[in-house]
DRENMIGU-175198 format. One record per residue (C-alpha): residue number from 1; residue in one letter; chain; x, y, z negated. Coordinates in steps of 0.5 Angstrom, whole numbers, m for minus. Layout:
     n   res   chain      px      py      pz
   NUM     a       A       X       Y       Z
...
//
This chain:
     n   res   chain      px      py      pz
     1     x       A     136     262    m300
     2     x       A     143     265    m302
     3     x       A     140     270    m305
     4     x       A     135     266    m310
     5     x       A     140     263    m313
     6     x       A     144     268    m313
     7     x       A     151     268    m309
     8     x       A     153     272    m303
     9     x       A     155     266    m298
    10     x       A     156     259    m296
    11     x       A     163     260    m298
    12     x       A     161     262    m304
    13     x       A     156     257    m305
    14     x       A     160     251    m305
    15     x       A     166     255    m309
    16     x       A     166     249    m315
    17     x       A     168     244    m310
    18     x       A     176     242    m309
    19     x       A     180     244    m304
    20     x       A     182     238    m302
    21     x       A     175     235    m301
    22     x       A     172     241    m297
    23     x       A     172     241    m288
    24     x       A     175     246    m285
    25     x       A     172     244    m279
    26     x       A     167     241    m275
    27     x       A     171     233    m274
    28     x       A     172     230    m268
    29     x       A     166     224    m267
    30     x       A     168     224    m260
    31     x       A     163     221    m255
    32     x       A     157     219    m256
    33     x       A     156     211    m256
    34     x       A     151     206    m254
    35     x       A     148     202    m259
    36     x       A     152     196    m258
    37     x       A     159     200    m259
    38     x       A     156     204    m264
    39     x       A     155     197    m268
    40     x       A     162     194    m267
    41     x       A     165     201    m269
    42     x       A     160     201    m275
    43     x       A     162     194    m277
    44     x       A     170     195    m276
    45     x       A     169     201    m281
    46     x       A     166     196    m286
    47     x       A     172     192    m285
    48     x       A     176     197    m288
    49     x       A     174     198    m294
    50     x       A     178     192    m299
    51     x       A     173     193    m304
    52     x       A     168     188    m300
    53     x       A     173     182    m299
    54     x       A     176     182    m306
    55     x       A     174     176    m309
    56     x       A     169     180    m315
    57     x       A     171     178    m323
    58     x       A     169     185    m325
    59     x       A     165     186    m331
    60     x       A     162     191    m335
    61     x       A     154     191    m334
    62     x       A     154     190    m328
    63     x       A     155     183    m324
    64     x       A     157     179    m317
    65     x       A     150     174    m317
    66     x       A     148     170    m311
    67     x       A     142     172    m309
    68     x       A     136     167    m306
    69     x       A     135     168    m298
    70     x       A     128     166    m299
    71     x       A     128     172    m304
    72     x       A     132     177    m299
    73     x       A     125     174    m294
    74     x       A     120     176    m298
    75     x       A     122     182    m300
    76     x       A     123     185    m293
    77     x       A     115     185    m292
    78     x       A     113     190    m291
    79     x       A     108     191    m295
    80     x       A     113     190    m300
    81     x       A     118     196    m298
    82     x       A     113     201    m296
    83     x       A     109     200    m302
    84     x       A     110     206    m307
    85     x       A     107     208    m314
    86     x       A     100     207    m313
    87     x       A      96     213    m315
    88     x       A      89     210    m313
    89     x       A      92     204    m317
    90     x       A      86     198    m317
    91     x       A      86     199    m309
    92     x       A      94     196    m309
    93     x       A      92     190    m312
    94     x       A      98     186    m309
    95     x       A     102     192    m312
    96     x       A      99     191    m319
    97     x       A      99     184    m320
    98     x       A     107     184    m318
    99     x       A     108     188    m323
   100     x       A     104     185    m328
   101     x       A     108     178    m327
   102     x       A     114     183    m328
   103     x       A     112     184    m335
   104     x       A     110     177    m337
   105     x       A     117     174    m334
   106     x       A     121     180    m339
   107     x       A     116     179    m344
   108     x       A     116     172    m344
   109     x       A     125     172    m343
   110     x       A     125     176    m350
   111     x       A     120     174    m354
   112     x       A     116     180    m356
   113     x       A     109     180    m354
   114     x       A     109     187    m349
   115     x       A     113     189    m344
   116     x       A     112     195    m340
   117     x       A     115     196    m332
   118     x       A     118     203    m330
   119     x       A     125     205    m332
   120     x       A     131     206    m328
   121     x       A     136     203    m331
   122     x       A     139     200    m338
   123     x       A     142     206    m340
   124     x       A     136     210    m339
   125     x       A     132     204    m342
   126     x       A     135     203    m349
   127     x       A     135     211    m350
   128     x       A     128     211    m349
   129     x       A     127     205    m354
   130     x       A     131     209    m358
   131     x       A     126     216    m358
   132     x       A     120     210    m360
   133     x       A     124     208    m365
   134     x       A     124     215    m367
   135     x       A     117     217    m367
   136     x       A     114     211    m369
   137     x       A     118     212    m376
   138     x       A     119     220    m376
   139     x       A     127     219    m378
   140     x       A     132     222    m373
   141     x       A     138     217    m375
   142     x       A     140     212    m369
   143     x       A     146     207    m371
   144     x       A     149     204    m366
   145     x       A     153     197    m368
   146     x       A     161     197    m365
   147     x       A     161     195    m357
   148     x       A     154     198    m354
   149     x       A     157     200    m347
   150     x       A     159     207    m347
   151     x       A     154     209    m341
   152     x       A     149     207    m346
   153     x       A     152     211    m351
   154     x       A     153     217    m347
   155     x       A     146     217    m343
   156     x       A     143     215    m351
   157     x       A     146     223    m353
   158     x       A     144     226    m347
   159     x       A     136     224    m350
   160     x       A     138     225    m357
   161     x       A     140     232    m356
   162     x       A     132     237    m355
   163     x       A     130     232    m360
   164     x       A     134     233    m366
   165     x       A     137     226    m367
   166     x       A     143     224    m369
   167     x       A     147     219    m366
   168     x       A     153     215    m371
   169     x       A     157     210    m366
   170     x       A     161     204    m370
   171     x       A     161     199    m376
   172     x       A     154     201    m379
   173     x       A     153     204    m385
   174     x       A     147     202    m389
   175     x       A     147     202    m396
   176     x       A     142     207    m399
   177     x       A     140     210    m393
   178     x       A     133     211    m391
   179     x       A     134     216    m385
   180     x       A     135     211    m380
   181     x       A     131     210    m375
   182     x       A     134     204    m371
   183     x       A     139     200    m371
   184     x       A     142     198    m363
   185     x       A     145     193    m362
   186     x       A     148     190    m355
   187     x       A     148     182    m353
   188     x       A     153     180    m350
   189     x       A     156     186    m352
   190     x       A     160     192    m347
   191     x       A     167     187    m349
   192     x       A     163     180    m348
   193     x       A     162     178    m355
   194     x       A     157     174    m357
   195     x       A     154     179    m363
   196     x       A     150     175    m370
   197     x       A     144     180    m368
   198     x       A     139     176    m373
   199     x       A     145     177    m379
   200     x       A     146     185    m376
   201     x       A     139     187    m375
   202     x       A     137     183    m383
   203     x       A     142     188    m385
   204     x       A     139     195    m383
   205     x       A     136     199    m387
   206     x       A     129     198    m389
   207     x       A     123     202    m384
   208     x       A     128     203    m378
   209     x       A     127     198    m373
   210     x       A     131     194    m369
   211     x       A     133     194    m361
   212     x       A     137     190    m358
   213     x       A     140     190    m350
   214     x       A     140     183    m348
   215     x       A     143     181    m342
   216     x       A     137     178    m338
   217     x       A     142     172    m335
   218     x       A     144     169    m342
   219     x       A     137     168    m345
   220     x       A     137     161    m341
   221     x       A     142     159    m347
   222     x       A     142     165    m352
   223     x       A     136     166    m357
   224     x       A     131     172    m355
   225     x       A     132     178    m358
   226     x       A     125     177    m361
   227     x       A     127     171    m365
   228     x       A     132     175    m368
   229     x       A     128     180    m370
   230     x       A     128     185    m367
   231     x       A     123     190    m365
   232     x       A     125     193    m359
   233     x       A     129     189    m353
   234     x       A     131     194    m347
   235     x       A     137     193    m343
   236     x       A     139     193    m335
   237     x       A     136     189    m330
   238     x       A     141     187    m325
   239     x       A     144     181    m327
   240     x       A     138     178    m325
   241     x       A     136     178    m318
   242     x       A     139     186    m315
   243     x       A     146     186    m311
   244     x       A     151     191    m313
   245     x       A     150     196    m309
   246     x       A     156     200    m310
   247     x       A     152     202    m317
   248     x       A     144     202    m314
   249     x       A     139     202    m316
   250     x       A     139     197    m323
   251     x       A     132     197    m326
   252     x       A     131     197    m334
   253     x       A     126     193    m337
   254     x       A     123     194    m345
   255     x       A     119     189    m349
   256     x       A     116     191    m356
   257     x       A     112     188    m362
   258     x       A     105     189    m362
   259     x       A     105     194    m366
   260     x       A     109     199    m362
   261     x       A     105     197    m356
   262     x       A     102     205    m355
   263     x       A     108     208    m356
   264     x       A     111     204    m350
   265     x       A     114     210    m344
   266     x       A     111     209    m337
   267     x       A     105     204    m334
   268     x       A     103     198    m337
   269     x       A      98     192    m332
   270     x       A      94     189    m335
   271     x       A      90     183    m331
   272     x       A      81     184    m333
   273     x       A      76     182    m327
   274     x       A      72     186    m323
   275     x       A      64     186    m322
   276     x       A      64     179    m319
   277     x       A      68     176    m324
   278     x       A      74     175    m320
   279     x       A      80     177    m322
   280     x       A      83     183    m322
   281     x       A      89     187    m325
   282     x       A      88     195    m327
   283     x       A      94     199    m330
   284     x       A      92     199    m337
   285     x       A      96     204    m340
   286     x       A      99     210    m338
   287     x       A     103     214    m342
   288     x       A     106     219    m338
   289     x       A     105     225    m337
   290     x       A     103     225    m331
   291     x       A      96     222    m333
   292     x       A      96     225    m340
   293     x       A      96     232    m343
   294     x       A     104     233    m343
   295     x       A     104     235    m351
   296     x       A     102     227    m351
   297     x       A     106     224    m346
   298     x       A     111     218    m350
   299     x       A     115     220    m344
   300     x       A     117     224    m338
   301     x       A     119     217    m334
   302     x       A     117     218    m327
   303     x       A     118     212    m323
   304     x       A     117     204    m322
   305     x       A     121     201    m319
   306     x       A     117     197    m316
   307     x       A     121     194    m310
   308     x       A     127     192    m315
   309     x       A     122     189    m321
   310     x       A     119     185    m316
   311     x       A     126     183    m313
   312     x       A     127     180    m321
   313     x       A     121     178    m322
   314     x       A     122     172    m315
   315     x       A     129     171    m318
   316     x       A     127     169    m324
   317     x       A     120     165    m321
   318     x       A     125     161    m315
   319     x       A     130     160    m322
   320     x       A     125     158    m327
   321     x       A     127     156    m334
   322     x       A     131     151    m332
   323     x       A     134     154    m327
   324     x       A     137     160    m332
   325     x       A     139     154    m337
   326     x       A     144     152    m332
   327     x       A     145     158    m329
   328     x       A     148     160    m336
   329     x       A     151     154    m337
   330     x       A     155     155    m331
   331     x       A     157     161    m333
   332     x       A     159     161    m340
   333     x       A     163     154    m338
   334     x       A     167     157    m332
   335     x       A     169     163    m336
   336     x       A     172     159    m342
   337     x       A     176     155    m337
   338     x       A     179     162    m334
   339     x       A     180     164    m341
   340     x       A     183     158    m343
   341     x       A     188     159    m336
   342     x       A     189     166    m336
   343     x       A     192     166    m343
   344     x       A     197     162    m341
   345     x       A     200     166    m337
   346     x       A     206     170    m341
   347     x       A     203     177    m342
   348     x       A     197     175    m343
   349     x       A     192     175    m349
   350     x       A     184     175    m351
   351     x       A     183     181    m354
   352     x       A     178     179    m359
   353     x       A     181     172    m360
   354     x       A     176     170    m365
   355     x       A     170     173    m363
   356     x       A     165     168    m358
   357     x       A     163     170    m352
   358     x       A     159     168    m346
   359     x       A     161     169    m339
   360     x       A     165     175    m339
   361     x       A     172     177    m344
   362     x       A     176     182    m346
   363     x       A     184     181    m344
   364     x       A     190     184    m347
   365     x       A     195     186    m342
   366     x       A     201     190    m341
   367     x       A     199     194    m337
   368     x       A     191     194    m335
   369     x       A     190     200    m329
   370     x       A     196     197    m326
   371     x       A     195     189    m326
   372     x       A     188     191    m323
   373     x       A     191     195    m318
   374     x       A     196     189    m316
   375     x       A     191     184    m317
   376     x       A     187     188    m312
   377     x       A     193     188    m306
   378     x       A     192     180    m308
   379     x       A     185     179    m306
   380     x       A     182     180    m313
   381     x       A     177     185    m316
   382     x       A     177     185    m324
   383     x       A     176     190    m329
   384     x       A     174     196    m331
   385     x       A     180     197    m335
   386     x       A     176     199    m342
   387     x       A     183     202    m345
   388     x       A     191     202    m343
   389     x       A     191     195    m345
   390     x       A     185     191    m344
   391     x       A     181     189    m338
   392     x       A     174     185    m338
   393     x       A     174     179    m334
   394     x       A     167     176    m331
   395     x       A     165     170    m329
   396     x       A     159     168    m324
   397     x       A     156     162    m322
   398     x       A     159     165    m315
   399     x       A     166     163    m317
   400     x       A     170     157    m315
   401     x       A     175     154    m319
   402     x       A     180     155    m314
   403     x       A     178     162    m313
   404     x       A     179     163    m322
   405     x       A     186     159    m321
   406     x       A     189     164    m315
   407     x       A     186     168    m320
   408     x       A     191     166    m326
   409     x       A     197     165    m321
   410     x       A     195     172    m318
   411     x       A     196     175    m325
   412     x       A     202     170    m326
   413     x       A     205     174    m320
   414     x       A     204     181    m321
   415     x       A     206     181    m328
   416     x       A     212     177    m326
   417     x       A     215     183    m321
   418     x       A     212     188    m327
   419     x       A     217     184    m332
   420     x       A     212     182    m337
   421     x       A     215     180    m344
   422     x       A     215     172    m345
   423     x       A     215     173    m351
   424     x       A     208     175    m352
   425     x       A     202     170    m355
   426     x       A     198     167    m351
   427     x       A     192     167    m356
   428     x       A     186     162    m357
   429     x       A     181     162    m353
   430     x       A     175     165    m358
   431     x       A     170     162    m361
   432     x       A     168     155    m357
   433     x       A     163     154    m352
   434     x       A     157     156    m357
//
C-alpha cells in the first residue's frame, strides 16, 4: 500500500501531521476492565468535557433545541436505524413513505410546490441550488446578498469552481446585468437579522432566479420563502429536530417551482397505488448519476439521510403548525429580553442597532474571544466569535430567564475584572419584536 501511494514508510506517511499531535508510543490503558468499571471510567471521562455542562447561547447556524422523547422512541426502532438507501426502492415501503412526508413538511414550510430528500447539509444544500440555478439559466454569475454564512460561502466556491461560475459576495449590484443566475439570500441571515427578502429578490436581475436559506424554525412566524418570491429554498436542517452532535450529521432540505421540478439534485417520492388500488409510494425521479447516464445526472449527491430527515419529519408532525408558532414566539421574545438585558451592561452594544432580528443578535464588545473564554470559566457557552469584536448570541426555547440573567451578571463580571470602558453606548435593541 506504501508503495501505491507512493511514499517509502509509515513515518513517512503521517509526515504532514504536527509533532506534537503524533504518539510516540503505545499509551498505557492499563488493565482490562469489566463492563460496569468500564462504564463508570467512561462516564467520569465525559464529565471532563466542560463544554457539556455550559449553559448553550452558541449560534451561528447551529442551535441547542429540546428534543421530544417520543421522537428519541420512535427513532431508535429498528427498522428505523438499519434502514439505509433503498436500491430496490418499492420493497421499503415504510422507508418511502418517510420520506415523502419529509418532502411534503418542507414543501409545505417554504411554500413552493416540490421538494427533494438527500442533501448532507445546508451548506451543501444551497450550493446545489445554486448550480440549478445555473443550468436552468445558462449565466455563470452567482450574488450572494451581505451576511449568508461564510461556510455556505466557502462550500458554494468549493462547487462553483469546475463549472466555471463566478461568485460575487456583498451588497448586490444589479443594474444592467444579465449575466446573473441567482441571487442568495439567507433568513435569518449568519449575524440574525431578519432580511426584506420580498424587496432584495424584486430587485435582482430580470431571468435569474431566487434562493433563499431560511431557517426551518422561524417559518412559524416568519413568511415563507415562496411567498416572497423566491424560486429555490435551501438550507440547514438542524434546527428542527437534530442534536448538536459535536457538528453531525445536519440535514439539507430544498424546495423549488414547478418549473424547476427536473432539474431538482437527488430522489424525489412520490405517492401512486399499486395493481390492487391501495396506496403506494415509488421514487419518482431520480437524477443521480447512479440511476442515469453521468453526462445527464443534475447531480453527484450520493446520500439520503434518511434517519435524520425522518428524525425532522417527527419533530415538525409532535409540533404541528401551531406548536412551531409557539415555539417562534418563544424564542423571538426571550432573545429580545437578553438583548435588551445585555445592552445594558457597560461595554456592551448591538452590532446592528437598527436591523431586526429574530432569535439570535450580534453584540459588539471589547473583546470577543476573551469574553467567550471567560463566560465559559462561568458556566456559559456563547459565540462563535464572527470578527475581534462582535459575537453572536442565541436564544432557545431551552433557555430560562434565570438562566439569561446569570448570563448578563455573567458578562457584567468578566468585563468588569477586563475593565471594560464605562462609557461605551449600550445601543438599542434593533428593530422591535416584528
Amino acid at each position: 500500500m506504501l508503495a501505491a501511494v507512493g511514499v517509502p514508510s509509515i513515518d513517512a506517511l503521517f509526515a504532514g501531521v504536527p509533532a506534537g499531535l503524533l504518539l510516540t508510543e503505545a499509551p498505557d490503558l492499563g488493565p482490562g476492565l469489566d463492563e460496569w468499571s468500564l462504564s463508570v471510567l467512561m462516564r467520569q471521562m465525559a464529565d471532563a468535557n466542560r463544554g457539556a455542562r455550559l449553559v448553550c447561547f452558541a449560534g451561528g447556524g447551529y442551535y441547542d433545541r429540546y428534543l421530544p422523547a417520543a421522537q428519541r422512541a420512535l427513532l431508535a426502532r429498528g427498522e428505523f436505524l438499519t434502514a439505509y438507501t433503498p436500491y430496490q426502492a418499492e420493497v421499503s415501503q415504510g422507508t418511502l413513505q418517510a420520506t415523502f412526508e419529509f418532502q411534503t413538511l418542507i414543501a409545505e414550510l417554504v411554500g413552493l410546490p416540490v421538494a427533494t430528500a438527500g442533501l448532507y447539509d445546508g451548506s451543501t444544500a444551497v450550493a446545489e441550488a445554486v448550480l440549478m440555478a445555473h443550468a436552468a439559466t445558462g449565466r455563470d454569475t452567482v450574488l450572494c446578498a451581505e451576511g449568508l454564512h461564510p461556510e455556505t460561502v466557502q462550500v458554494m466556491r468549493t462547487y462553483a469552481l469546475p463549472r466555471g461560475l463566478r461568485l460575487v459576495v456583498g451588497p448586490p449590484e444589479v443594474a444592467g446585468r444579465d449575466d446573473v443566475a441567482a441571487l442568495v439570500v439567507q433568513q435569518p441571515d449568519y449575524y440574525g437579522r431578519v432580511r426584506d427578502v420580498r424587496a432584495l429578490l424584486a430587485a435582482r436581475p430580470a431571468g435569474s432566479l431566487g434562493v433563499v436559506a431560511a431557517d426551518l424554525a422561524t417559518l412559524g412566524v416568519l413568511e415563507a420563502p415562496g411567498a416572497l418570491g423566491a424560486d429555490i429554498a435551501a438550507g440547514e436542517g438542524q434546527s428542527v429536530g437534530l442534536p448538536l452532535s459535536y457538528g453531525g450529521p445536519y440535514l439539507g432540505y430544498m424546495a423549488a417551482s414547478e418549473a424547476l421540478l427536473r432539474r431538482l439534485p437527488g430522489r424525489i417520492c412520490g405517492e401512486s397505488c399499486d395493481a390492487a388500488g391501495r396506496r403506494a409510494f415509488v421514487l419518482t425521479l431520480q437524477a443521480r448519476e447512479q440511476h442515469i447516464r453521468r453526462a445527464r445526472a443534475t447531480s453527484n449527491v450520493c446520500t439520503n439521510q434518511a434517519l435524520c430527515a425522518l428524525a425532522v419529519t417527527i419533530y415538525l408532525s409532535l409540533l404541528g403548525p401551531a406548536g412551531l408558532r409557539g415555539l417562534g414566539a418563544l424564542c423571538l421574545r426571550r432573545a429580545h429580553y437578553l438583548a435588551a438585558a445585555l445592552v445594558e451592561v457597560p461595554g456592551v452594544a448591538l452590532a446592528f442597532p437598527d436591523a431586526p432580528f429574530f432569535a439570535e443578535f450580534a453584540l459588539r464588545v471589547p473583546d470577543a474571544p476573551g469574553l467567550i473564554e471567560g463566560l465559559a470559566h462561568r458556566g456559559f457557552l456563547v459565540g462563535p466569535a464572527v470578527e475581534p469584536r462582535t459575537l453572536l448570541v442565541a436564544v432557545t426555547e431551552k433557555r430560562s430567564r434565570a438562566e439569561m440573567d446569570g448570563l448578563v451578571e455573567a458578562v457584567r463580571a468578566v468585563l468588569g475584572e477586563a475593565g471594560a470602558p464605562a462609557e461605551a453606548a449600550p445601543g438599542a435593541v434593533g428593530g422591535g419584536s416584528r
